[in-house]
Residue, then its C-alpha position, 0 to 999 in steps of 0.5 A: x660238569x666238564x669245565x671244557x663243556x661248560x666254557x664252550x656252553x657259555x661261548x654259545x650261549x654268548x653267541x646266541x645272545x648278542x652276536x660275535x660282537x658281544x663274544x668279542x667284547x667278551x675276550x676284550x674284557x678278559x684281556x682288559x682284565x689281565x693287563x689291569x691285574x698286571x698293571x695294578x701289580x706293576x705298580x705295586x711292586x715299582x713302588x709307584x707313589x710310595x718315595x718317601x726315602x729319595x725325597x727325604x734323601x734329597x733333601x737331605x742333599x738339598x741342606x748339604x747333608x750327603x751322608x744321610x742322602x747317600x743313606x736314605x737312597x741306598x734304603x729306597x726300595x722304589x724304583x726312582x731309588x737307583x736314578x736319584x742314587x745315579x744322580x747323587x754319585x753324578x753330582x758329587x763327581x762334579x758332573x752336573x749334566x743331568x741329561x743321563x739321569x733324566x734319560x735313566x728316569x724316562x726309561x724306568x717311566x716307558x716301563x711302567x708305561x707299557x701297556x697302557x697304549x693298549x687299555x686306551x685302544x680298548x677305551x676307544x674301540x669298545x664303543x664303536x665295536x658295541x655300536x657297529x653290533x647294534x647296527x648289524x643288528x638292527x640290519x638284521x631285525x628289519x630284515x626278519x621283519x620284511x620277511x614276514x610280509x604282512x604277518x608283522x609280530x611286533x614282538x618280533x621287531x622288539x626282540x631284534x632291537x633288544x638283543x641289537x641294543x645289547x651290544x651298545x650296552x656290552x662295548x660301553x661296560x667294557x669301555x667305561x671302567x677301562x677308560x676309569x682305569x686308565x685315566x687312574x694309572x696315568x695320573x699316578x705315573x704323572x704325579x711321579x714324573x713331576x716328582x722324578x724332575x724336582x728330585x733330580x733338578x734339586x740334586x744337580x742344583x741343591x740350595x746348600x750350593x747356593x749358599x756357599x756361594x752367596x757366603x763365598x761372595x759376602x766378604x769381597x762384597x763388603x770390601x768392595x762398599 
């Protein structure tokens, strides 16, 4: 079969079954599907939820040991890799203003963020658009149903609110997974943001620091008692 004849018999045969509104959700769904796979590659290819080099590398920084943080973030292949580097090289110049590190970060997360606006569009719009179906075709089943007057079918009424109903069933399965995934893809991101502003607090005030401090201080506190 032509692969042209075969898509356009599937459109009617789509737009027989369930209105415009199933073949609607349909392109939705096809849509949701794309930017999902791409999402899900995005992911994937960022390196998000895999940063065992930087928060090694930090800890690294965290004990005094800069050789082997420098080390560790130069083999980072996520993409928090380049904003704990930036921190590092930041830090070890003196500047301990993590304004710059923290906007680099944020920038790499509305990256990632892109197109999830869009998935919780589809999330919330898919039922509503199943709902408004299936009132346009209830509207449509009375209707055929005064029309016939006294010869009332009840088969008839049956089959409008079965094919009315369809759509609710359409918006919801589009809506349900999309709304899954979403809340999965943004839970990731959560987790690494949270991770993202330790790695980069603990850079810009490591514990190493603290202890040359306190150490520095112990021998005029001594003298002082």
């Amino acid at each position: 079969m032509n692969p042209v004849t075969f898509v356009t018999d599937a459109v009617v045969g789509l737009y027989d079954l369930g209105g415009p509104v199933v073949l609607v959700l349909f392109v939705v769904s096809i849509v949701t599907a794309a930017v999902v796979i791409y999402k899900l590659w995005q992911f994937r290819a960022a390196g998000v939820g895999r940063h065992t080099h930087v928060t090694a590398a930090v800890e690294a920084w965290d004990a005094g040991d800069r050789v082997r943080a420098y080390t560790l973030a130069e083999a980072s292949r996520g993409y928090l890799g380049p904003v704990v580097l930036r921190a590092l090289d930041q830090a070890a110049s003196g500047d301990l203003a993590a304004d710059r590190a923290d906007a680099e970060a944020e920038a790499r997360f509305g990256k990632l963020e892109s197109g999830l606006g869009l998935l919780d569009i589809i999330a919330q719009l898919a039922p509503l658009m199943g709902l408004f179906g299936t009132v346009l075709g209830m509207i449509d089943a009375f209707r055929t149903l005064q029309g016939a007057g006294n010869s009332v079918d009840p088969s008839m009424l049956a089959g409008g609110i079965w094919v009315a109903l369809l759509t609710t069933a359409a918006g919801l399965a589009v809506a349900m997974p999309t709304s899954l995934l979403l809340t999965w893809l943004d839970a990731r991101l959560r987790r690494d943001r949270v991770l993202a502003n330790r790695l980069l607090r603990t850079v810009f005030a490591p514990a190493s620091a603290e202890t040359n401090v306190v150490a520095a201080a112990r021998p005029g506190m001594r003298h002082a008692v």
